[in-house]
C-alpha positions as CSV (number, residue, x, y, z in Angstrom):
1,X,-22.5,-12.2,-104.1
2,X,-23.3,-15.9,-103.1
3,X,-22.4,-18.4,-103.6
4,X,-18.7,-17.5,-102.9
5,X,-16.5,-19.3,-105.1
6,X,-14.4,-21.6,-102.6
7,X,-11.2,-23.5,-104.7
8,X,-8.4,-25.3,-102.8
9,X,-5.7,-27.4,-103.4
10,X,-4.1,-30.3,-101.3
11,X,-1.2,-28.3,-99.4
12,X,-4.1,-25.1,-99.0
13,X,-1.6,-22.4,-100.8
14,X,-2.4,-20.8,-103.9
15,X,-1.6,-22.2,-107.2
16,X,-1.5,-20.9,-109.9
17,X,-4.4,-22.4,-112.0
18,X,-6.2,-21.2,-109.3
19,X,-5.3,-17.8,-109.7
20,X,-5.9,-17.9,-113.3
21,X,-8.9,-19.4,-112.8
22,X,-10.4,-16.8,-110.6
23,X,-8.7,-13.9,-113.1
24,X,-10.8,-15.8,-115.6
25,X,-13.9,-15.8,-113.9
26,X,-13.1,-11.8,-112.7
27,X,-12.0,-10.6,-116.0
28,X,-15.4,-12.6,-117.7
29,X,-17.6,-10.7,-115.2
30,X,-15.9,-7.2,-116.1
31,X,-16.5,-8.0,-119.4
32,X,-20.4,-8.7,-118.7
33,X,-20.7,-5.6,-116.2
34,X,-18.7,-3.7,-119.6
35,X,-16.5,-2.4,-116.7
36,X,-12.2,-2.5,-117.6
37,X,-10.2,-2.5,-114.5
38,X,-6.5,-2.4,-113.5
39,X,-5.3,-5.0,-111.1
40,X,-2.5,-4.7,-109.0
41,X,-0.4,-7.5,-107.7
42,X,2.4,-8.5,-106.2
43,X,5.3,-11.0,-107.5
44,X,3.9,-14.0,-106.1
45,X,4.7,-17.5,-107.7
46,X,1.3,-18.3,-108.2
47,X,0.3,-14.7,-110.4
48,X,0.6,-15.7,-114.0
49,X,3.4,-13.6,-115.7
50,X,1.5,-13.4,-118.7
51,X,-1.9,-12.0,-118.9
52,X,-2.4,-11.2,-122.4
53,X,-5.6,-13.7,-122.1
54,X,-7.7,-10.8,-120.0
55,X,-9.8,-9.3,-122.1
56,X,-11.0,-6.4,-119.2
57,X,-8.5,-6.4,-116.9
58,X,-4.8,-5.2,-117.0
59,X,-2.6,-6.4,-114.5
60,X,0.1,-4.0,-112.6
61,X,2.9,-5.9,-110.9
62,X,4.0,-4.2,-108.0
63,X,8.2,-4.3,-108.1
64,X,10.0,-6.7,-106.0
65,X,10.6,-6.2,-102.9
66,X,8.5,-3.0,-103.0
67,X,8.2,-1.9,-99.1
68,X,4.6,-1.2,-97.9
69,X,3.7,2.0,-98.8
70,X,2.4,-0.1,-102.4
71,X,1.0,-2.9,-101.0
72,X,-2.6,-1.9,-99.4
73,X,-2.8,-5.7,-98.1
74,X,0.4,-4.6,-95.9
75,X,-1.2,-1.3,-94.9
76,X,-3.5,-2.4,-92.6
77,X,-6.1,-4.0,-94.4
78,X,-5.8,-7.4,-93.6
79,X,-5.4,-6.3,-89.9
80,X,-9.0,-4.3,-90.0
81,X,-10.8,-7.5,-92.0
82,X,-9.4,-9.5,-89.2
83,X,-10.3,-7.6,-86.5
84,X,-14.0,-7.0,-87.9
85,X,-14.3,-10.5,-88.4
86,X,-13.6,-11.9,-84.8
87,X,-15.7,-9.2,-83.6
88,X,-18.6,-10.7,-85.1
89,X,-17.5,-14.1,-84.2
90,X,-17.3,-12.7,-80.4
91,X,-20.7,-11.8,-80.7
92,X,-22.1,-14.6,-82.7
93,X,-20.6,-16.6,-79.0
94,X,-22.4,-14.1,-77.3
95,X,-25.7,-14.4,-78.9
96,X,-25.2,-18.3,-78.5
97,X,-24.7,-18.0,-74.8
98,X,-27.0,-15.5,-73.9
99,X,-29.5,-17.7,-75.4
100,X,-28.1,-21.1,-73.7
101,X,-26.7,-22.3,-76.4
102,X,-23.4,-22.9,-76.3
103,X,-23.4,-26.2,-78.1
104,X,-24.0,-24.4,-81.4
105,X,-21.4,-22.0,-81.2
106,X,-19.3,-24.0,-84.3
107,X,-19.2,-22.0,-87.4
108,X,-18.9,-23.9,-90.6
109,X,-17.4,-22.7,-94.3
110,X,-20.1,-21.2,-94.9
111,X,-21.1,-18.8,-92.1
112,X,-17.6,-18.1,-91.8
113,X,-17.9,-16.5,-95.3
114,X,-20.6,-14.8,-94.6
115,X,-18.6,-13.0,-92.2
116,X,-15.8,-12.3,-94.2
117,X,-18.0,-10.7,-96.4
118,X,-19.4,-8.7,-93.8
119,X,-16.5,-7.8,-92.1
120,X,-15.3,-6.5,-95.6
């Protein structure tokens, strides 16, 4: 699972090379694991249209403007990562203070990840 793979760009939104980039690196794994998977996304700007270059994935565009019975991401899921995550980040502060330590209560990247992953 680590290390995470953590791209960015200058204004911190998705690009597409990005994207495609990480549906590289997904589609490679797949292929490794001899796993095929469907993929469904929605019509972002940064999703490639084309996909023809995944060898073990095929990708599902959701329709436009699709309300959110189709969209897991809009079903709650982003609200349940979210609220697992800042529970362990309220107890990460309270292990830090319990402990007298509230000068290391920062998280960095990395820990942060770590949570995510957790949370997930």
């Amino acid at each position: 699972m680590l290390p995470p793979n953590y791209p960015s760009n200058k204004k911190s939104w998705m690009a597409m090379f990005l994207f495609t980039d990480w549906l590289k690196g997904l589609d490679n794994k797949m292929r490794k694991e001899k796993r095929r998977i469907i993929l469904f996304i929605d019509q972002c700007p940064a999703h490639p249209p084309d996909s023809d270059f995944l060898k073990n994935i095929t990708v599902k565009f959701f329709p436009a403007f699709c309300n959110s019975k189709l969209q897991p991401l809009k079903l709650g899921v982003i609200k349940s990562l979210s609220q697992r995550y800042r529970k362990l980040l309220v107890k990460t502060a309270i292990a830090s203070l319990d402990h007298g330590d509230s000068k290391n209560m920062k998280i960095d990247i990395l820990q942060a990840m770590n949570f995510i992953m957790m949370a997930w």
